[in-house]
C-alpha positions in Angstrom: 0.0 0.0 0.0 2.0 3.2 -1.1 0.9 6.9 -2.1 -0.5 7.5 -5.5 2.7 9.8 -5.2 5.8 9.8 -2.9 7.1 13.0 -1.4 10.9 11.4 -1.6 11.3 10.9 -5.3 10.6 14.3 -6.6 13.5 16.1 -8.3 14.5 19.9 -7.0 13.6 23.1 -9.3 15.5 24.8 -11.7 17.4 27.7 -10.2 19.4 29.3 -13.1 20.0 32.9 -14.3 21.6 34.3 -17.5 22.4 37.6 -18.3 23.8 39.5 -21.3 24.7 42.8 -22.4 25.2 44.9 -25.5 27.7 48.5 -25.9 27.4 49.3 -29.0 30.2 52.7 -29.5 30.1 55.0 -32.5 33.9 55.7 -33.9 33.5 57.3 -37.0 30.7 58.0 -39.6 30.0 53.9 -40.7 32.3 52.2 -38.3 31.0 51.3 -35.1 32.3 49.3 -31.9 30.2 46.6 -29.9 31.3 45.3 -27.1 29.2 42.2 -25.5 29.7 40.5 -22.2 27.0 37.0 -21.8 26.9 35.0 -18.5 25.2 31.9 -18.0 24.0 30.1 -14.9 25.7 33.6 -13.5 25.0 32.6 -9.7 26.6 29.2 -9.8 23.5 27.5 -8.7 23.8 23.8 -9.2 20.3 21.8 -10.7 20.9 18.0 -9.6 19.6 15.3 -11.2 16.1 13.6 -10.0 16.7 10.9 -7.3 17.1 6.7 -7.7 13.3 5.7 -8.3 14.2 1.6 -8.0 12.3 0.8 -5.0 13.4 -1.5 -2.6 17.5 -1.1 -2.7 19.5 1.2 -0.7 19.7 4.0 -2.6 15.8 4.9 -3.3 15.4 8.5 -2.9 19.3 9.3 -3.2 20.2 11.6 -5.9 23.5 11.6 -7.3 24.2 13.6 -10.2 24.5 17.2 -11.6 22.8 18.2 -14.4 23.4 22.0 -16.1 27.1 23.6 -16.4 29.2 25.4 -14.2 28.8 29.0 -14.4 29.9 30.1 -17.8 31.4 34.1 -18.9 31.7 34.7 -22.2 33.1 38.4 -23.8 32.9 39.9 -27.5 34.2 42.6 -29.4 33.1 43.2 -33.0 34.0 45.8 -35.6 30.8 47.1 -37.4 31.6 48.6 -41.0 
C-alpha cells in the first residue's frame, strides 16, 4: 500500500540565471564598436539530477548527479563597418 505519489522521489527546481549585455560605441561616420559580455547560470546554482526511483535497494530516494554547467562568462568585441 504506497501513495498515489511519494514526497521522496521528486526532483529539485530549476534555479538558473543568465544575463547578457550589449555596448554598442560609434567611432566614426559607418564604423562602429560593440562590445558584449553574456553569462550563464551567473549565480553558480547547481540543478541536480532527480533521485534513484528503483524501490526496494538502498539507494531509493538518493540523488547523485548534476545536471546543467558550471557558471559560464563569455566576452565579445566586434567591428561594425
Amino acid at each position: 500500500n504506497s501513495p498515489r505519489t511519494l514526497g521522496d522521489l521528486r526532483a529539485p527546481g530549476v534555479a538558473n540565471l543568465d544575463l547578457s549585455g550589449v555596448k554598442n560605441t560609434r567611432l566614426f561616420e559607418g564604423l562602429t564598436l560593440q562590445f558584449r559580455a553574456e553569462a550563464f547560470n551567473l549565480f553558480n546554482h547547481p540543478q541536480f539530477g532527480p533521485p534513484d526511483t528503483a524501490l526496494g535497494e538502498n539507494t531509493t530516494g538518493t540523488i547523485s548527479s548534476q545536471v546543467n554547467a558550471p557558471r559560464e562568462l563569455q566576452f565579445a568585441v566586434k567591428l561594425l563597418f
